[in-house]
C-alpha positions as CSV (number, residue, x, y, z in Angstrom):
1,X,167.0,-12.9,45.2
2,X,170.7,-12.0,44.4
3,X,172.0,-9.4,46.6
4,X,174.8,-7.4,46.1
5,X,177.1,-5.0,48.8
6,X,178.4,-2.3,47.9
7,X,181.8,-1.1,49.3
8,X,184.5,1.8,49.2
9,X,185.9,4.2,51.3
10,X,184.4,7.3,52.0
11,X,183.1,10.0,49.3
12,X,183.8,7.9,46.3
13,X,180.1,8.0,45.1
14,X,178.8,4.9,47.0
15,X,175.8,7.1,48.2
16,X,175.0,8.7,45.1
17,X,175.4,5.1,43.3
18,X,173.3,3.3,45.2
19,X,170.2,6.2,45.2
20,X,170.6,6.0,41.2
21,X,170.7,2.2,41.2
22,X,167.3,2.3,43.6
23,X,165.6,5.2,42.0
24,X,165.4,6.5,45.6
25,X,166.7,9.6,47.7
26,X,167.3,7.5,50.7
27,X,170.8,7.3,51.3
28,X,172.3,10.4,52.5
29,X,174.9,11.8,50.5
30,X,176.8,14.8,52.1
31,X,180.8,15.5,51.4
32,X,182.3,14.4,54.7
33,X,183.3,10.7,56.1
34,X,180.7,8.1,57.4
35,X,177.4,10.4,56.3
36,X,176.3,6.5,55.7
37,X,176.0,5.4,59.5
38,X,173.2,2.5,58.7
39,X,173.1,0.0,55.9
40,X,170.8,1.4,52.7
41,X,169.2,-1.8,51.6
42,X,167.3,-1.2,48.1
43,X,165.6,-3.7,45.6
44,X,166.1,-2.7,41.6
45,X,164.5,-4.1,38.8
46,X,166.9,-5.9,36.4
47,X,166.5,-4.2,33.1
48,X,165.0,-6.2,30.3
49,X,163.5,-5.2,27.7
50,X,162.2,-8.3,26.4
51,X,159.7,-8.5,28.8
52,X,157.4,-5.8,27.5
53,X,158.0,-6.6,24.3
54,X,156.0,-10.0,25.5
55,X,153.6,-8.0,27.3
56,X,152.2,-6.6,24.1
57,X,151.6,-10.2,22.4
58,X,150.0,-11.8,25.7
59,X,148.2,-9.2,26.3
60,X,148.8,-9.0,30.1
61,X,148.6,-6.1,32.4
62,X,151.2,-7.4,34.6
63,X,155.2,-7.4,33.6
64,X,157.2,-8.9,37.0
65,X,160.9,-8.7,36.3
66,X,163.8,-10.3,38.5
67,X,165.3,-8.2,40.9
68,X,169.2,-7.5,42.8
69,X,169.1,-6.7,46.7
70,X,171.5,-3.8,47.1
71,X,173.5,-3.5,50.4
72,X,175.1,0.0,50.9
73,X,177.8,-0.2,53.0
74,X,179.1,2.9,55.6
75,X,182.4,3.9,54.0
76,X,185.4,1.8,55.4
77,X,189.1,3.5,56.2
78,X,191.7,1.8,57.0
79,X,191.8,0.1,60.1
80,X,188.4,-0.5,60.3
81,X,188.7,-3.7,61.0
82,X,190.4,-3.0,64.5
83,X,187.6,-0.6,65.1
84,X,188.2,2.6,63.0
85,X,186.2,4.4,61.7
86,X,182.1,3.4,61.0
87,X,182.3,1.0,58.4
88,X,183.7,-2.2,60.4
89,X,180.2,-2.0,62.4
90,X,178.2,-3.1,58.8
91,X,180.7,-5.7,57.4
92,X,178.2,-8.4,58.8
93,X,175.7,-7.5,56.4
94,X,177.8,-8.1,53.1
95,X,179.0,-11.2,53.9
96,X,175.8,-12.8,52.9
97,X,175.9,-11.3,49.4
98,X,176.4,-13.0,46.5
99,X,179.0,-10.8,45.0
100,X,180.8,-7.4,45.7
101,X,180.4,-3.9,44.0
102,X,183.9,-2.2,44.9
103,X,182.9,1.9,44.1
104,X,186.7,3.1,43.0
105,X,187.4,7.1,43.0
106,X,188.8,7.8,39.1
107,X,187.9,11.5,39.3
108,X,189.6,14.8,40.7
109,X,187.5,17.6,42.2
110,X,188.6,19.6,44.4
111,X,185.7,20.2,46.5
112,X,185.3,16.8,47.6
113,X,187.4,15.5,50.2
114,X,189.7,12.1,49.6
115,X,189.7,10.7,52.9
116,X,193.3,9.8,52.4
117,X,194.5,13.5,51.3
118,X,194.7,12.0,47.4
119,X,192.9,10.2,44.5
120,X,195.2,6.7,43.9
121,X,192.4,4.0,43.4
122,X,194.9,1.2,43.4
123,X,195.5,2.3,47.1
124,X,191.9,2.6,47.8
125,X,191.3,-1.0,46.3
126,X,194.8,-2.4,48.1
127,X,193.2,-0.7,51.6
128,X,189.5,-1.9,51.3
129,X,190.8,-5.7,50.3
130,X,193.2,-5.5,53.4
131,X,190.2,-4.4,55.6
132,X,187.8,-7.3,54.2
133,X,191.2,-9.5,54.6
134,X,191.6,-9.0,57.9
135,X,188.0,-9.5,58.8
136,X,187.9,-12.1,57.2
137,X,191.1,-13.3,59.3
138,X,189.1,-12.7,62.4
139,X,186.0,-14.9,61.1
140,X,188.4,-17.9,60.4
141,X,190.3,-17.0,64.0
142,X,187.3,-17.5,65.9
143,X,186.0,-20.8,63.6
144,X,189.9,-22.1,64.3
145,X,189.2,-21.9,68.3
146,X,185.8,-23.2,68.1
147,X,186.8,-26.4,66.4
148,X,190.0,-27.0,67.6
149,X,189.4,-30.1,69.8
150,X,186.9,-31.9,66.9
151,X,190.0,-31.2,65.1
152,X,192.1,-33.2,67.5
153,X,189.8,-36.1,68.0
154,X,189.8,-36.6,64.1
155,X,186.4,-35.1,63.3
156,X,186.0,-35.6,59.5
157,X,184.1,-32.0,59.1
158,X,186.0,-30.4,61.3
159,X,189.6,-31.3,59.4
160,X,187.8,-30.1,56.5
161,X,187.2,-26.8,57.9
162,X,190.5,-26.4,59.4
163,X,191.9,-27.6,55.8
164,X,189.9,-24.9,54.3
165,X,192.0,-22.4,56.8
166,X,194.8,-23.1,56.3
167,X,194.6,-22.8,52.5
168,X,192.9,-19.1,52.7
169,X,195.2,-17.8,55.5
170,X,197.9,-17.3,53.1
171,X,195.5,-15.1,50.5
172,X,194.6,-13.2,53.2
173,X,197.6,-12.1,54.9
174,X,198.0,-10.6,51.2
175,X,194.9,-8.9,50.6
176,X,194.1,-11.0,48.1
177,X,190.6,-12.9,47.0
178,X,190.6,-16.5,47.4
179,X,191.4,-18.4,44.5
180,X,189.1,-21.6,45.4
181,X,190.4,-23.7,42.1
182,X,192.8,-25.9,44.1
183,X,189.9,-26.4,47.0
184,X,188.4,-29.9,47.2
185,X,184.4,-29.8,46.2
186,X,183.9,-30.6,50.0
187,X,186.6,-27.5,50.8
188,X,184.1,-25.8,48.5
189,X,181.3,-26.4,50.5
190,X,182.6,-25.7,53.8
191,X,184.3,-22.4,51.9
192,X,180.4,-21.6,51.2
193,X,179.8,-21.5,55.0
194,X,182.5,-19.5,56.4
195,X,180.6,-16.7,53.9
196,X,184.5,-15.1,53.9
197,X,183.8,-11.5,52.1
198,X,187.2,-12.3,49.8
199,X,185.8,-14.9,48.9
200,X,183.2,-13.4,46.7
201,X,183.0,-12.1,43.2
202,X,184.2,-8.2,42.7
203,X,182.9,-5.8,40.5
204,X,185.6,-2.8,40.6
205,X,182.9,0.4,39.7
206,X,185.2,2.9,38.5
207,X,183.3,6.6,39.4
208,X,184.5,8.8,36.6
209,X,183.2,12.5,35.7
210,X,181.0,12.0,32.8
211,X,183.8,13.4,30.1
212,X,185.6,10.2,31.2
213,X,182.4,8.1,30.9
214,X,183.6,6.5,27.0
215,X,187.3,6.6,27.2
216,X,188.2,6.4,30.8
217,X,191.2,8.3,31.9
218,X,195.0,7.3,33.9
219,X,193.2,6.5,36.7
220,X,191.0,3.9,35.4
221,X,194.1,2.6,33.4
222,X,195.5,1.7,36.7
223,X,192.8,0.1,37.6
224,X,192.7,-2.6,34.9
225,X,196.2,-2.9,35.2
226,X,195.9,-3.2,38.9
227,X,192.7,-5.5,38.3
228,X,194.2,-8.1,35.3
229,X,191.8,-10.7,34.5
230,X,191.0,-11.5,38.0
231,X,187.3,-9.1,37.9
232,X,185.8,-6.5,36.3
233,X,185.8,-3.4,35.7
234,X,182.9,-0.5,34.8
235,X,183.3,2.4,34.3
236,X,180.3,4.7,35.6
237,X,179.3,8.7,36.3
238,X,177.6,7.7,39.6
239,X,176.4,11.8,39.6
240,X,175.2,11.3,36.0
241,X,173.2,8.3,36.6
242,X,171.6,9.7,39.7
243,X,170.3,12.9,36.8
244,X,169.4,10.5,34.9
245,X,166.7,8.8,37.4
246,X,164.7,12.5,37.2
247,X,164.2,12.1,33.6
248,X,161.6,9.8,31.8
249,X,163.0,6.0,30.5
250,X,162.8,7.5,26.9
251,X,164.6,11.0,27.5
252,X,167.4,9.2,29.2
253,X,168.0,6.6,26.4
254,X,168.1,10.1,24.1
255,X,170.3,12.0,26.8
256,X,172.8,8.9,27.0
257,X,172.5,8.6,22.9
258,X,173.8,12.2,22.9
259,X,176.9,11.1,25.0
260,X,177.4,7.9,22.9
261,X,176.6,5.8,25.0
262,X,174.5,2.7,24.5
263,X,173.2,1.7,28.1
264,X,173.6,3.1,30.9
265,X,176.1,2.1,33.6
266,X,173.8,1.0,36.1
267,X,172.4,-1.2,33.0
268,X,176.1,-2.9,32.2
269,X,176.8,-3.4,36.2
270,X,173.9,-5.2,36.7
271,X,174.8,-7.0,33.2
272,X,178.6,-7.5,34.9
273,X,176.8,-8.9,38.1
274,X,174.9,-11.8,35.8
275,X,178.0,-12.8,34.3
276,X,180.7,-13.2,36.7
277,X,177.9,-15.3,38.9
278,X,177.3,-17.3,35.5
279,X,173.8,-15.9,35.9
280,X,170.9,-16.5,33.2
281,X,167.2,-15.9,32.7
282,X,164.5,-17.9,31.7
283,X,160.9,-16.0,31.3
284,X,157.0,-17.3,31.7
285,X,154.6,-15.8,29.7
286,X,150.8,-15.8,29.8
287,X,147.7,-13.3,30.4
288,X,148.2,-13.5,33.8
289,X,151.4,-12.3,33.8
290,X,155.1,-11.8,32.1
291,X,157.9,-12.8,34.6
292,X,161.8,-13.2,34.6
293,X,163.2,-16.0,36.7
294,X,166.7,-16.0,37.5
295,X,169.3,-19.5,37.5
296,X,172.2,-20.5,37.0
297,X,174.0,-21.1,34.0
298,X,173.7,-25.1,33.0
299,X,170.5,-25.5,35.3
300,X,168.4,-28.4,34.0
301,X,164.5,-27.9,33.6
302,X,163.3,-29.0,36.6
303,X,165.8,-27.3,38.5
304,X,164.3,-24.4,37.1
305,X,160.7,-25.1,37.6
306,X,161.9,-25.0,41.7
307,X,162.6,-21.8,41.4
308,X,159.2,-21.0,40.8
309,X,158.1,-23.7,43.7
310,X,159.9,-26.5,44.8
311,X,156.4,-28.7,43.9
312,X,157.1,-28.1,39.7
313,X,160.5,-29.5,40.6
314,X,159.1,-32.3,42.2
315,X,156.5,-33.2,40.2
316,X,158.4,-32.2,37.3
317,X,156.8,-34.0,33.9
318,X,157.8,-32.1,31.0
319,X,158.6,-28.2,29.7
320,X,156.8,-26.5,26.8
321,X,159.8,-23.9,25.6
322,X,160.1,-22.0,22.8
323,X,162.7,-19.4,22.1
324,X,162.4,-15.8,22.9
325,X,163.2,-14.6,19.0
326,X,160.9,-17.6,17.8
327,X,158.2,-16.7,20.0
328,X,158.5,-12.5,19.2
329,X,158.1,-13.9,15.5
330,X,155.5,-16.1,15.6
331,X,153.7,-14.0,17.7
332,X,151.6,-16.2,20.3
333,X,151.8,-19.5,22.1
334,X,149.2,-20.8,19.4
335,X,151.4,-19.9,16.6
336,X,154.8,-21.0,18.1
337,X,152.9,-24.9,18.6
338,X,151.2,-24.5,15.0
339,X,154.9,-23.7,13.2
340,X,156.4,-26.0,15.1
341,X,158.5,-23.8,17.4
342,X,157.0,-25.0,20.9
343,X,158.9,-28.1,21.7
344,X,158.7,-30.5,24.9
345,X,161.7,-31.3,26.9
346,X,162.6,-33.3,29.5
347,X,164.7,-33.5,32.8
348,X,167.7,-33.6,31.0
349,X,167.4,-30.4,29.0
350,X,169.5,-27.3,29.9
351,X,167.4,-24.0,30.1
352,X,168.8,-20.8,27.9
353,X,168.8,-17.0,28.8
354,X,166.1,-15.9,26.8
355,X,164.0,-19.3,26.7
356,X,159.8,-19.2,27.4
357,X,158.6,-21.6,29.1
358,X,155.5,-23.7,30.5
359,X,155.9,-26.4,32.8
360,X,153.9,-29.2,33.6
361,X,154.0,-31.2,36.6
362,X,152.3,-33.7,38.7
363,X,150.4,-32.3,41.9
């Protein structure tokens, strides 16, 4: 499953995201530092709408679609990683996820306390990357002692990994994420294993009041300036998407209509996630049931088939796939073979987002 962590400092709307992102009450959200004192793990449903239109032709009662672990993180401060504040206690838990939500303050209000006295989200972003920095730092510290004398006597894996090292130190001392691009695809690997937190994708979340929701404001402008082309950005109303979990699917599509806004911002995060993580779905239909599978962009068939079980990638034979639009218009698996739309591929074939498929393997 792809998991996420959500980070920031305090009372930026973290809480409040992450109970609109799970449809659930169950992280605490009061206006004072470190209210968050345990990890919030939630699962959420990826939105996809294609799914039930699929649901109607099958004729199934069951619709399973793929799902992002949340990890909500106590809010860091700076110096957490020397031991202030809360937050340094729960930086173990992100560094397994797959890629970073950063929640940015881009609103004023003067009843909620900035823990730093004022709302600068460049400063926010420059303190939380120093804090995962200098963890970071730490992690590599403690690998650099431990592998020292393999180091010494030569140890092919070990130079590696103190290769690796020495080639991140100098991002982290900056607060900057690691630029892997001039790593070796062994550096890569051992990269992988270190599970550095800088070295992750970011999504900057930018919480803005809902007036700011379509336009943004100064403060988000600093943030894409801040940002470049180096990650994201999305702009959300973390307080208006956790409203919009008390009304019904169909009154908030109306409610966000009325606003001018096409999906929500839970809806284009989650979208943000699948793309900087090259991310794509591939979907299997029948009576029993309509399910999303998630892979990788540029995964092969069989590949894809062990996502389901690692025997269909074994045993891999062939795949039956037909096109989500072809299949919506011919209307059935019958019809998509009878028009011709149903083809067979092979090992070689590269699965699409959107592609239905039926695999068929050797036991």
């Amino acid at each position: 499953m792809l998991k996420v962590g959500i980070v920031g400092l305090p009372n930026v709307g973290k809480s409040t995201l992450f109970n609109a992102l799970t449809s659930a009450k169950n992280a605490q959200s009061a206006n004072y530092p470190f209210c968050t004192i345990e990890p919030n793990v939630g699962v959420v449903n990826v939105p996809d709408e294609r799914l039930y239109k699929l649901q109607d032709l099958v004729h199934t009662q069951t619709v399973i679609p793929t799902a992002i672990e949340f990890v909500d993180i106590a809010g860091l401060v700076k110096g957490a990683s020397k031991g202030e504040g809360l937050g340094n206690q729960f930086l173990h838990n992100i560094r397994e996820v797959d890629a970073i939500v950063q929640v940015v303050r881009c609103f004023d209000d003067v009843n909620t306390i900035h823990v730093n006295g004022k709302v600068d989200p460049v400063d926010d972003i420059e303190t939380i990357n120093m804090e995962l920095a200098l963890a970071d730092m730490a992690t590599l510290d403690n690998i650099s002692k431990r592998i020292a004398k393999q180091v010494k006597g030569g140890d092919k894996e070990a130079k590696i990994q103190d290769s690796v090292i020495q080639k991140c130190m100098p991002y982290l001392e900056q607060g900057q994420f690691i630029d892997s691009s001039d790593f070796t695809e062994d550096e890569k690997k051992a990269l992988r294993m270190c599970h550095l937190l800088m070295s992750k994708p970011v999504i900057y979340c930018a919480n803005v009041s809902e007036m700011d929701l379509i336009n943004g404001n100064e403060y988000t402008k600093k943030v894409r300036e801040y940002v470049g082309d180096n990650a994201q950005v999305v702009l959300i109303c973390a307080n208006l998407e956790e409203e919009l979990v008390d009304l019904g699917p169909e009154e908030a599509k109306n409610y966000l209509s009325e606003l001018g806004i096409e999906n929500s911002g839970i809806e284009r995060m989650i979208q943000s996630a699948y793309d900087i993580l090259n991310l794509r779905t591939y979907i299997t239909a029948g009576e029993k049931e309509v399910r999303a599978w998630t892979i990788t962009k540029g995964m092969k068939a069989p590949q894809a088939a062990g996502v389901i079980h690692t025997d269909f990638e074994k045993g891999f034979i062939k795949a039956e796939v037909v096109s989500y639009n072809d299949f919506i218009a011919c209307g059935s698996w019958a019809a998509s073979r009878e028009k011709g739309m149903a083809r067979l591929e092979g090992k070689d074939y590269i699965v699409e987002d959107g592609d239905i498929m039926l695999f068929r393997f050797a036991n």
